[in-house]
C-alpha positions in Angstrom: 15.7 -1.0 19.0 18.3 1.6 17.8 20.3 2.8 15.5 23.8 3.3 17.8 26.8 1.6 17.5 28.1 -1.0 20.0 31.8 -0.5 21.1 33.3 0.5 18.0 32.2 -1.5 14.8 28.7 -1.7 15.0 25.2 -2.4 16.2 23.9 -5.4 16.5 20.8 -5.8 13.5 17.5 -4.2 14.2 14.7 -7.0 13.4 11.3 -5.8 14.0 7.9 -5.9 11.8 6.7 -2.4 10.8 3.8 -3.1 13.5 6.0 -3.8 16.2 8.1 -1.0 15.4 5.3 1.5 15.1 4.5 0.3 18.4 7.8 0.6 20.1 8.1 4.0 18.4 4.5 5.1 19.5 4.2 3.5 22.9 7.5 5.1 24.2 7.0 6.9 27.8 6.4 10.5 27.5 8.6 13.1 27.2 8.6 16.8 26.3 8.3 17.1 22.6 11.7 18.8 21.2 14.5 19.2 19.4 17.0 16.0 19.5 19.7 17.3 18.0 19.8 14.2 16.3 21.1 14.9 12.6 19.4 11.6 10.2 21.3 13.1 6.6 21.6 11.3 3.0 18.5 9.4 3.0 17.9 7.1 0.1 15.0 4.5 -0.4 15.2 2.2 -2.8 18.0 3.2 -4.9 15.1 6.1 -5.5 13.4 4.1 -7.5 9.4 2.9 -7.0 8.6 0.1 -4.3 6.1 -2.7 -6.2 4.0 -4.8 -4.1 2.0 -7.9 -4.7 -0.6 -9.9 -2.7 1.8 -12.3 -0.3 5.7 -11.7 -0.6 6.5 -9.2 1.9 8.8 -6.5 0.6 11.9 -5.4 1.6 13.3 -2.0 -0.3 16.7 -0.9 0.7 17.2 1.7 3.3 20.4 3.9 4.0 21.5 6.9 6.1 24.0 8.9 8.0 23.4 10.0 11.4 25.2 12.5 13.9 24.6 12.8 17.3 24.0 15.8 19.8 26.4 16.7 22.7 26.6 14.3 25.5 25.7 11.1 23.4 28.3 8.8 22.0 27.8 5.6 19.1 29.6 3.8 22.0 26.3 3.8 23.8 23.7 2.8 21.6 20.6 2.5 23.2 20.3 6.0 24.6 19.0 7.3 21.4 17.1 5.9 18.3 16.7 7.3 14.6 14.7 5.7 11.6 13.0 6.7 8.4 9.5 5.6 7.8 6.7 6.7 5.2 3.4 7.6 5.8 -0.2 8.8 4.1 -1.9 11.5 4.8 -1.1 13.2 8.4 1.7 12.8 10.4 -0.1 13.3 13.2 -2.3 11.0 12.6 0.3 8.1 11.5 2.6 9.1 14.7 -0.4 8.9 17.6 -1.8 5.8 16.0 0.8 3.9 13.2 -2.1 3.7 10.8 -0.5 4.6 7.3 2.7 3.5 8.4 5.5 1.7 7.2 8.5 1.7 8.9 11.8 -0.3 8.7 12.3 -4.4 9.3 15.6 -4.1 10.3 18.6 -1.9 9.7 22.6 -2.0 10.8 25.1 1.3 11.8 28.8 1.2 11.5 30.3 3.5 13.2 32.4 6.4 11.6 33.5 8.4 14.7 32.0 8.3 18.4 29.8 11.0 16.9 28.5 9.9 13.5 27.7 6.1 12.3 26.4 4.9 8.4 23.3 2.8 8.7 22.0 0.2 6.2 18.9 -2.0 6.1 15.6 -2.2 4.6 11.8 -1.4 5.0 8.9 -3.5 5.9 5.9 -4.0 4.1 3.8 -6.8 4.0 0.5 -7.3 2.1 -1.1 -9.7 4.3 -4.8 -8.1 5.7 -3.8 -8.1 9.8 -0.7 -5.7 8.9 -3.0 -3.0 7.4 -0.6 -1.4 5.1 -1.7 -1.9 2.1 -5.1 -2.4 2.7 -6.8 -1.0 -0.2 -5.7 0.0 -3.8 -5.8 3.9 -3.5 -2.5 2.4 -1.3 -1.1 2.7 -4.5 0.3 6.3 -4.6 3.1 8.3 -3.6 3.8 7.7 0.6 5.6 11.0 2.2 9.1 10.5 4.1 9.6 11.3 7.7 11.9 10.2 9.9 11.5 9.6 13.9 14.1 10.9 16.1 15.0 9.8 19.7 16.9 10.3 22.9 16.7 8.1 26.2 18.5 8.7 29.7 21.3 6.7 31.4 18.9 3.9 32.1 18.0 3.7 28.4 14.3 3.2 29.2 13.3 6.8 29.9 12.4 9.2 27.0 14.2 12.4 27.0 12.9 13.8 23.7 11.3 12.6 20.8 10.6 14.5 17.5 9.2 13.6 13.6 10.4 15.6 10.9 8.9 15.0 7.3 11.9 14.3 4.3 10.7 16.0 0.9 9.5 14.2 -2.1 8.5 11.0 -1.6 8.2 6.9 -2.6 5.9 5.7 -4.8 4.4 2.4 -4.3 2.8 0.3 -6.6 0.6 -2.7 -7.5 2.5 -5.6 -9.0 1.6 -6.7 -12.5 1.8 -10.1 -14.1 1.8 -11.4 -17.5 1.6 -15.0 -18.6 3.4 -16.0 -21.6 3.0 -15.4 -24.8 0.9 -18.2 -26.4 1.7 -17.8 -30.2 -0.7 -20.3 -32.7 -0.4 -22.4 -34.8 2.8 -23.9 -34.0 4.5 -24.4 -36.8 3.4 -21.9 -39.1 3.9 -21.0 -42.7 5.5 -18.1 -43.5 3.3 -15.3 -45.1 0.7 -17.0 -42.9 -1.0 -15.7 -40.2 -0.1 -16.0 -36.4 -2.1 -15.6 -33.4 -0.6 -14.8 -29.9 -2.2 -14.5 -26.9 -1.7 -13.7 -23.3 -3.5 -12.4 -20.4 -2.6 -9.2 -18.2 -3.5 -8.7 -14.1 -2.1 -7.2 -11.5 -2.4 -7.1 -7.6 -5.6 -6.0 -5.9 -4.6 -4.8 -2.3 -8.6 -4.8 -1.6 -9.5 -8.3 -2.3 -5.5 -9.3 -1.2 -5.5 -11.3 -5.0 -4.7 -10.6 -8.4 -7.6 -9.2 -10.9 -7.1 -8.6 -14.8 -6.3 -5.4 -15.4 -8.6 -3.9 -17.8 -8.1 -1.4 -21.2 -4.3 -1.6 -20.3 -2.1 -1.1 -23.3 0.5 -4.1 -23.9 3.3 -4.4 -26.5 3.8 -7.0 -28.2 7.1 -8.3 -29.7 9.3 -10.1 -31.2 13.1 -11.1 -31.6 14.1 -13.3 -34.3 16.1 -16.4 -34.4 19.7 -15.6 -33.4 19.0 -11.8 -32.6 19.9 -9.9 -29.3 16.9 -7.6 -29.1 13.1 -7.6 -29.2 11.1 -5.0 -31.7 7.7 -3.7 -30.9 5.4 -5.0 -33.1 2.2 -3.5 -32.1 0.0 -2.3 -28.9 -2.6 -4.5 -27.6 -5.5 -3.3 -25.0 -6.3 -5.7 -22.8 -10.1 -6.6 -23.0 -12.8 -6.6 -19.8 -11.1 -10.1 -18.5 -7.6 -8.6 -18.8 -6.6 -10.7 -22.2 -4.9 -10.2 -24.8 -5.0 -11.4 -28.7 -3.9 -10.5 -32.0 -2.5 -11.6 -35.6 0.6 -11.3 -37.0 1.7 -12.1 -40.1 4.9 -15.1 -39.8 7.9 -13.8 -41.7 10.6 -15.8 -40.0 11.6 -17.6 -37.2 11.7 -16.2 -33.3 10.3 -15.5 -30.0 7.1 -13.5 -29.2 6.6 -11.9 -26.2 4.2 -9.2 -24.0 6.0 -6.2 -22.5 3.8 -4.0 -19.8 5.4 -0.7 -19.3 3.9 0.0 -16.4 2.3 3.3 -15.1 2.1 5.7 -11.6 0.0 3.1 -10.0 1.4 -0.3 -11.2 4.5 -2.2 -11.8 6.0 -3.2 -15.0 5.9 -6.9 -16.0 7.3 -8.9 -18.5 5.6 -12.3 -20.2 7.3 -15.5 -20.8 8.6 -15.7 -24.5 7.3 -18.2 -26.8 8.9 -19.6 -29.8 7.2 -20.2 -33.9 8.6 -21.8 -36.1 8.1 -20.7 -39.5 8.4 -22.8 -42.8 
């Protein structure tokens, strides 16, 4: 694995498993810990924006950086050195002896710009499923430090020359994925002045039990758009009830679609519901 160039277009893809790559990263022979010299610049995860995770679908955020290399190493050798962002919780000690709260990337590509200096794209890893341990429990849903392992290898491109982690400030924030199921508006049709009554129901991921759960005394909106209209107005805030439901009454004025918006919050995703349609007479 690496993040070189071969000859002078590019590497071929990296395509490892946050596990495996931990592994390769942490399993590498020994070498005296210091300065690569490697220079891993203009970092961006995700566009910067917040990684949402469910219960199955393993996740893929975008990942892109620059990197420069040290005297004495060229992008037309690529396997003599070896630089990727991961994140990580809590030490980075701790997540660099043992890859426990680790995520690191599934596969990346670098073009090169020079024989010094190569662009790399690709994404991370992480996968919900219970043998991968990453998110393994729902105070997973936080804000995950940046750090970025760094890499040099002789000749033979086996032996380690020197290895380093530095930490990247601020950080990505990941989050449980939320689900709403479409707005159930009754009766159908309706009179207008008369009242309607649309429900719905609210959960979100639970990264202990690895399925979803309603998501209780969440705040909803509920709204509308009417026939032939472009947007949807608020017409209220709904709190979710102990099963994660939601229900309330609205008086029918005209015709239109009704549907549940969920903002979202520092800990779980935004969802939107399925619209539903009334027809008023």
């Amino acid at each position: 694995m690496n993040a070189g160039i071969r000859g002078r277009r590019r590497t071929a893809a990296v395509i490892a498993t946050a596990g495996a790559l931990a592994l390769s990263v942490l399993n590498a022979p020994a070498a005296q810990a210091r300065d690569t010299g490697i220079v891993l610049s203009d970092l961006v995860i995700n566009n910067g924006r917040p990684v949402v995770v469910g219960t199955s679908r393993v996740v893929e955020p975008p990942i892109s950086f620059n990197i420069a290399l040290p005297p004495g190493y060229s992008t037309e050798h690529p396997f003599r050195y070896d630089a990727h962002p991961f994140l990580y919780r809590g030490s980075l000690t701790e997540a660099a002896d043992t890859g426990d709260s680790y995520i690191g990337p599934g596969g990346y590509t670098c073009f090169d710009v020079s024989s010094k200096r190569a662009r790399c794209e690709g994404t991370l890893y992480i996968d919900p499923h219970p043998s991968r341990e990453q998110v393994d429990s729902n105070s997973d849903a936080t804000k995950w430090k940046i750090a970025v392992s760094l890499r040099l290898f002789k000749a033979d491109e086996v032996t380690l020359v020197a290895q380093e982690f530095e930490t990247r400030p601020g950080g990505v924030s990941l989050r449980r994925a939320a689900n709403l199921t479409a707005a159930d508006a009754t009766p159908e049709p309706v009179a207008k002045g008369k009242k309607v009554t649309v429900a719905g129901k609210l959960t979100r991921a639970n990264w202990t039990t690895h399925k979803n759960g309603p998501y209780v005394g969440s705040a909803v909106r509920l709204q509308f758009r009417a026939k032939g209209a472009t947007t949807f107005k608020t017409l209220k805030w709904v709190t979710t009830n102990s099963a994660g439901a939601l229900r309330t009454q609205v008086t029918a004025s005209t015709d239109g679609f009704f549907r549940w918006m969920f903002y979202g919050n520092t800990t779980t995703g935004t969802a939107t519901s399925g619209q539903d349609y009334i027809d008023v007479r």
